[in-house]
C-alpha positions in Angstrom: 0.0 0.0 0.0 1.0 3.5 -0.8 2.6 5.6 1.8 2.0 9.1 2.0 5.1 11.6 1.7 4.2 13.1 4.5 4.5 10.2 6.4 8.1 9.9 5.4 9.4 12.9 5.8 8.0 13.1 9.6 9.6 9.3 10.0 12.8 10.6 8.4 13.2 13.9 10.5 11.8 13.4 14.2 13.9 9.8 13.4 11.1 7.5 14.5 11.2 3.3 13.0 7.5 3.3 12.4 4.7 6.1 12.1 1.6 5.2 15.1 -0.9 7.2 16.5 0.6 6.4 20.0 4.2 7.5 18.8 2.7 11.0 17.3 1.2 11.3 20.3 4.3 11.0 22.5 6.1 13.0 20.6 3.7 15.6 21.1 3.7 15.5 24.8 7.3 15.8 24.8 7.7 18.6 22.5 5.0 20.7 24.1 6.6 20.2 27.5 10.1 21.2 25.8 7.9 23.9 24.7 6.7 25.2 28.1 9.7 24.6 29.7 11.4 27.2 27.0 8.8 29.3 27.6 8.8 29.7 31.4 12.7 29.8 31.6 12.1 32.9 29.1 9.6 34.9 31.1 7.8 36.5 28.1 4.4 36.2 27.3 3.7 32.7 29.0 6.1 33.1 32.2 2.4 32.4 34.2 1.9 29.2 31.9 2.7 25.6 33.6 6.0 24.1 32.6 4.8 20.5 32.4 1.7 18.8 31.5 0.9 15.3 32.5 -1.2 14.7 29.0 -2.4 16.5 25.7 -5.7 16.5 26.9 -4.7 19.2 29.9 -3.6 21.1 27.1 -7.5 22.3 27.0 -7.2 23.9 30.3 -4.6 26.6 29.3 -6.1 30.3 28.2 -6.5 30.9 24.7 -4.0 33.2 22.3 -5.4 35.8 19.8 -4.2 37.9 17.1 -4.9 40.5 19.6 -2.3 39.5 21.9 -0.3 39.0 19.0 -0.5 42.7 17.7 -0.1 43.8 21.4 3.1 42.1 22.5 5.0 41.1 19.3 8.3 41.0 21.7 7.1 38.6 24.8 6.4 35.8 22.1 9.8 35.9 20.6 11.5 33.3 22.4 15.1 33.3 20.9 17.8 36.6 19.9 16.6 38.8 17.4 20.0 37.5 16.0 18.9 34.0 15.4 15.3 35.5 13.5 16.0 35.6 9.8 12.5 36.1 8.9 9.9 38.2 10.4 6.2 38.9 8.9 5.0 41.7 9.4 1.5 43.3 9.1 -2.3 42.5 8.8 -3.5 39.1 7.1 -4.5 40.3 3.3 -8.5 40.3 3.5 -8.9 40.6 7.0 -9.8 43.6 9.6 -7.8 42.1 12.4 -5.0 43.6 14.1 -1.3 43.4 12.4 0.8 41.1 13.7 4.6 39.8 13.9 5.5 36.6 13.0 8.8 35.4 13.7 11.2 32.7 12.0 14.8 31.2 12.6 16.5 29.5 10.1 15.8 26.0 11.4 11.5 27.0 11.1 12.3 27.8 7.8 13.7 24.7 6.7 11.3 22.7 8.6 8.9 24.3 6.5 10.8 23.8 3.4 10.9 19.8 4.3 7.0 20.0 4.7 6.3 21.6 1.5 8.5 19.1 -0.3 6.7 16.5 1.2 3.4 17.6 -0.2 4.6 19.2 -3.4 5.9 15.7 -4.3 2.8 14.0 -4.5 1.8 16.0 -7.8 5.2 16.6 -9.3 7.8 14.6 -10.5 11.9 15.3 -10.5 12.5 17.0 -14.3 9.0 18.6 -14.6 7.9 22.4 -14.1 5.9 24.3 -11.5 4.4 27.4 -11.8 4.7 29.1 -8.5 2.2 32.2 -8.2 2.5 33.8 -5.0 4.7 36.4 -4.3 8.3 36.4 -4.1 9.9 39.0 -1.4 13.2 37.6 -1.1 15.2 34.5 -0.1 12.8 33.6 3.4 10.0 34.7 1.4 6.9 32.4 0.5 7.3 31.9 -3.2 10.8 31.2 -2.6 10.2 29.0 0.1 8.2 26.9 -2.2 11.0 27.6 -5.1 13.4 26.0 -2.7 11.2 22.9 -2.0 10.7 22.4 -5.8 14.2 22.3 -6.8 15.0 19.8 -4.1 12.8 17.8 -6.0 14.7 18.2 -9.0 11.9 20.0 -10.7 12.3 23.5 -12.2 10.5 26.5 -10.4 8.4 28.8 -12.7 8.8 32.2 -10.6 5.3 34.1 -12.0 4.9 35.7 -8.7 1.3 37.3 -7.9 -0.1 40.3 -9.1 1.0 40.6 -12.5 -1.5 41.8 -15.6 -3.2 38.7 -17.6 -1.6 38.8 -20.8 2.1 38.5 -19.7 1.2 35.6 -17.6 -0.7 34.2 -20.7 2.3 34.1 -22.5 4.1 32.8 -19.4 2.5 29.6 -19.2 2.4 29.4 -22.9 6.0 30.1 -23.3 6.6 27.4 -20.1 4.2 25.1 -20.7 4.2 24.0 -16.7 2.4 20.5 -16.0 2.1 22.1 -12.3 0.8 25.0 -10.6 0.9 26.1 -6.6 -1.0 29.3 -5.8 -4.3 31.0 -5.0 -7.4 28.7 -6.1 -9.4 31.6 -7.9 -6.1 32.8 -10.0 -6.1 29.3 -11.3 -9.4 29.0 -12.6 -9.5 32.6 -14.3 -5.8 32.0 -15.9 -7.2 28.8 -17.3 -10.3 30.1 -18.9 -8.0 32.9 -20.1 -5.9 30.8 -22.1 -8.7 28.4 -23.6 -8.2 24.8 -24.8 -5.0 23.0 -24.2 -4.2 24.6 -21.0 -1.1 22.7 -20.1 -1.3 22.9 -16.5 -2.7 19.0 -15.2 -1.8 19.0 -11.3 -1.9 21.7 -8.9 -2.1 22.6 -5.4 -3.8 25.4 -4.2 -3.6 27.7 -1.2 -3.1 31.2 0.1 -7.0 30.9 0.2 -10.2 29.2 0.9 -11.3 27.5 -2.2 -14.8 26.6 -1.9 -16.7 23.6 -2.8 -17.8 25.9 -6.2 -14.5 26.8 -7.3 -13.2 23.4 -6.6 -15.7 21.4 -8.7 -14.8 24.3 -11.5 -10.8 23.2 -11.5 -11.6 19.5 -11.3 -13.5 20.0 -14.4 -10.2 21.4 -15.7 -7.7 19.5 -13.8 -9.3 15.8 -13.5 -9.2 15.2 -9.8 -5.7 16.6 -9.5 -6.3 19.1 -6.9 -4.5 19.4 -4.0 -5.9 21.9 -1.5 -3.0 22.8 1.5 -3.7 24.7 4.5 -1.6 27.1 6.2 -1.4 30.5 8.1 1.7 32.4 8.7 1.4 31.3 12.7 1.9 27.6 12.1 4.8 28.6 10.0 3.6 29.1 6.4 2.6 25.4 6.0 -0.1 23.2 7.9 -1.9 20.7 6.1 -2.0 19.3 2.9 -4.2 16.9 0.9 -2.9 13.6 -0.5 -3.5 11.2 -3.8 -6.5 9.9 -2.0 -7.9 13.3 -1.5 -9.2 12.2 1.8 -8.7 15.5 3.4 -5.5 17.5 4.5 -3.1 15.5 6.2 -1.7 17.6 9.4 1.6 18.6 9.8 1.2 16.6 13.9 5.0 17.0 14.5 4.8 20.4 15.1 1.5 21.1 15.3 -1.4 20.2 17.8 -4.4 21.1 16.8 -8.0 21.6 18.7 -11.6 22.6 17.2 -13.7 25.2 19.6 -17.1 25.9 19.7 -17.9 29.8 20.5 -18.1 29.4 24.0 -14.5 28.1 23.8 -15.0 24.4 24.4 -13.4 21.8 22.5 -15.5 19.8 19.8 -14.7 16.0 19.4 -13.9 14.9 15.9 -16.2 15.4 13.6 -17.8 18.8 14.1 -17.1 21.8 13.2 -15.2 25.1 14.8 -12.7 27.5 15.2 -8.8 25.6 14.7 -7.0 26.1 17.3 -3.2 25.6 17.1 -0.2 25.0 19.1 2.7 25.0 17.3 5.4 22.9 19.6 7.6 22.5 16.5 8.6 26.6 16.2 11.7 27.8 17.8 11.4 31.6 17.4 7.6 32.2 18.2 6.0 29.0 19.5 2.8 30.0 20.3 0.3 27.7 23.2 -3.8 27.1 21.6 -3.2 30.4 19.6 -7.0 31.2 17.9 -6.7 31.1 13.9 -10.2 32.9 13.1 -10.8 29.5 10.3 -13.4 27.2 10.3 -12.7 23.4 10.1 -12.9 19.8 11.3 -11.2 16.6 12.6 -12.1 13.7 10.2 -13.6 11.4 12.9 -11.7 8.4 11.1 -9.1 9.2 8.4 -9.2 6.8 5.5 -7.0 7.0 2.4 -7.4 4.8 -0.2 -3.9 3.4 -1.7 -3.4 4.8 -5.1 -3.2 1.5 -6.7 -6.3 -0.6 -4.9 -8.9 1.7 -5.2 -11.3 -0.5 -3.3 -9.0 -0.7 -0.4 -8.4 1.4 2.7 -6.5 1.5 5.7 -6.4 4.2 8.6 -3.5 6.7 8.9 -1.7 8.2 11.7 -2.4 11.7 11.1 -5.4 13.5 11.6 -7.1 15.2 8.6 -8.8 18.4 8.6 -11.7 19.5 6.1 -12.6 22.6 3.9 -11.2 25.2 5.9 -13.5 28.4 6.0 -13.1 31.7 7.6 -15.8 33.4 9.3 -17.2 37.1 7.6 -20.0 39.0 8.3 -23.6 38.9 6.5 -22.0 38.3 3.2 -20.3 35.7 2.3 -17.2 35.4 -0.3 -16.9 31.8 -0.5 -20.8 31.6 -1.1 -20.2 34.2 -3.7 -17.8 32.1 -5.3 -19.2 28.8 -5.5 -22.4 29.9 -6.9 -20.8 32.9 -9.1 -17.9 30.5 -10.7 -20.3 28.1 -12.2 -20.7 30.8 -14.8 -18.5 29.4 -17.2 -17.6 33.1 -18.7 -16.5 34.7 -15.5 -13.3 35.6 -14.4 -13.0 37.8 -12.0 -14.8 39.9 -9.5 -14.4 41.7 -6.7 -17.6 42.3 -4.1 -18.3 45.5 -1.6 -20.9 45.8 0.7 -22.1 49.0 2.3 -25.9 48.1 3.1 -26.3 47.0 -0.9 -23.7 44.3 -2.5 -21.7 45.9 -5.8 -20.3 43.2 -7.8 -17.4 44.5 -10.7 -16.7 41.8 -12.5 -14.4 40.5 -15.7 -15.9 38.6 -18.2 -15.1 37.0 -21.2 -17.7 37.6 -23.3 -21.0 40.1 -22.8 -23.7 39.1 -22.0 -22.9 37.6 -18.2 -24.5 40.5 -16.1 -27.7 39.0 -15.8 -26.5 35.5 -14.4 -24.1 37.3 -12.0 -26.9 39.1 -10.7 -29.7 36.0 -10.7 -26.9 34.1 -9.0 -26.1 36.5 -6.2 -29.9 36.9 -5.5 -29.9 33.4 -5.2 -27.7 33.8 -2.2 -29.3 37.3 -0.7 -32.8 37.4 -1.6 -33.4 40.2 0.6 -30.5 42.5 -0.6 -29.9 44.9 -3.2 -27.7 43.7 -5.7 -25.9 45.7 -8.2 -23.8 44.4 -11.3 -21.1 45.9 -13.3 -19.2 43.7 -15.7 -16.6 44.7 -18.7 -14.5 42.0 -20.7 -11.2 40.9 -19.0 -8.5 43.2 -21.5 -4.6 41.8 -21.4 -3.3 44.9 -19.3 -6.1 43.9 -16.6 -4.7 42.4 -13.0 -6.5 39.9 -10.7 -9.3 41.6 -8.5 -7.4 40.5 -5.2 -3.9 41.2 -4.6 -4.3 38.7 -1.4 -7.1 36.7 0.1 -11.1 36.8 -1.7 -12.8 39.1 0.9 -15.9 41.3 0.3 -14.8 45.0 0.4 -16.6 46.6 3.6 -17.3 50.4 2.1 
């Protein structure tokens, strides 16, 4: 039976024979206890936090962290010099109203995270091939060349596009290229595709930087065959979190450094299988570890984890890791991702971008004339009770995605 790469590479790295439930486990409790013990010799943010637990279930019993805190005391979380950080984040979460924050990195988080995107990157693309890699590039700690890095350890060759850039030079980028892979946000995918028309050469990619709802995904597996690799992460578990498989059973965990919880409102946690806030503690960070730190996204446990082998599709067997589900994030009274699984079904859209300020304004980027109509009908699917106005114009070459960051509707 088929292993997961994921699998390996935490076998190969936290050096265990055999991957079990009860040896993630341990390793767990013996990180986080590391972990504490770090945290109450340094006196910082969590000098009143317990420097031992007895089991991962007393974890539940320690206060919760929030990008609040975060925002507030940037300094009492870092828990090594400022001359071992080589990479610090900086500034509020694209799409969100939240405070900004600091995220801090040494070298060794760094490659940890270069390891874990390997891991999953090499479960769609093969040593020789080409990835298209469309998120931005801000230098060498950056994400896009974080992933660059994790490509060419692969021995495939990293397509740099980086995000942003007007439609018709990255046209001619990926026809010029002709990548079999693509890693980037899940809505830039699906307009470049319909952009460039039949023979799109792109077969495999995995998506991210975003929620990409149900909607959206059915539109790239009409594209992509089901070749879509959805990967979760937030710049407080360290850039990468979770990622899908070839059995597409969910996104495997990244459990080494990672302990994850799902809340309710009241701040109790859920057993498998229903949904909440994900909470994270991330014992496998050595600049800014951070103890049942509040992400704002909306998940679940897969009460039993079952991936089918890749070559006895009629076969299953449990893995070790957990999976987690269709990550959301929580908005207001309208939603994006709603938005975007019914608006993407139009087969002509591209691009839009939404506002709300007691009506919902929809500018949108078509291929053809025509759409307004459906955008509208679909929208008031959705909001009955609002008032819903449409602008469209065809998608020119000098015209840029909608979003330079995450899909959020424009509070005005």
């Amino acid at each position: 039976m088929k292993r997961t790469n994921l699998e390996n590479w935490i076998e190969t790295i936290e050096f265990l024979p055999k991957l079990t439930r009860e040896g993630l486990e341990e390793l767990q409790l013996r990180r986080l206890n590391e972990t504490l013990a770090r945290l109450k010799a340094r006196g910082g943010f969590y000098k009143d936090y317990p420097e031992k637990l007895e089991s991962l279930s007393d974890l539940k019993k320690l206060p919760f962290t929030t990008a609040r805190m975060l925002s507030d005391h940037p300094g009492k979380f870092l828990l090594t010099s400022q001359s071992e950080v080589t990479r610090v984040i900086s500034g509020a979460t694209s799409g969100t109203t939240g405070p900004a924050k600091r995220v801090f990195y040494t070298a060794n988080d760094t490659e940890h995270t270069v390891g874990f995107f390997a891991a999953g990157i090499s479960e769609m693309l093969s040593a020789g091939e080409k990835c298209l890699i469309a998120f931005p590039f801000t230098g060498p700690f950056g994400l896009g060349d974080l992933i660059a890095q994790a490509v060419e350890r692969l021995g495939a060759t990293p397509i740099k596009a980086g995000f942003g850039g007007v439609w018709g030079e990255l046209t001619a980028l990926v026809r010029e290229t002709q990548p079999e892979t693509y890693i980037g946000f899940p809505v830039t995918l699906l307009s470049r595709a319909r952009i460039y028309g039949e023979d799109f050469p792109i077969k495999r990619a995995l998506v991210s930087g975003d929620a990409c709802p149900k909607g959206v995904m059915g539109e790239l597996e009409k594209i992509l065959g089901n070749k879509l690799y959805p990967h979760y992460g937030s710049r407080e578990c360290g850039l990468g979190g979770a990622v899908t498989c070839p059995a597409f059973e969910g996104m495997h965990l990244r459990e080494n450094h990672i302990i994850p919880e799902i809340i309710d409102e009241e701040g109790n946690v859920l057993p498998d299988g229903e949904y909440g806030e994900l909470v994270i503690t991330t014992i496998g960070a050595d600049a800014m570890p951070l103890i049942r730190y509040r992400t704002g996204d909306y998940t679940r446990i897969l009460p039993q984890s079952l991936c089918a082998p890749v070559t006895r599709p009629h076969q299953t067997r449990t893995r070790h890791e957990r999976h987690i589900y269709t990550v959301s994030r929580q908005e207001g009274i309208i939603s994006i991702e709603e938005l975007d699984s019914k608006l993407f079904h139009i087969p002509e859209l591209l691009d839009y971008r939404a506002s709300f300020d007691g009506k919902l304004t929809i500018e949108a980027r078509t291929l053809c004339e025509g759409v307004q109509r459906q955008i509208y009908d679909g929208a008031k699917e959705i909001y009955p009770e609002l008032q819903v106005n449409v602008h469209t114009s065809l998608c020119r070459q000098s015209d840029r995605p909608m979003y330079l960051g995450k899909r959020h509707i424009v509070q005005e």
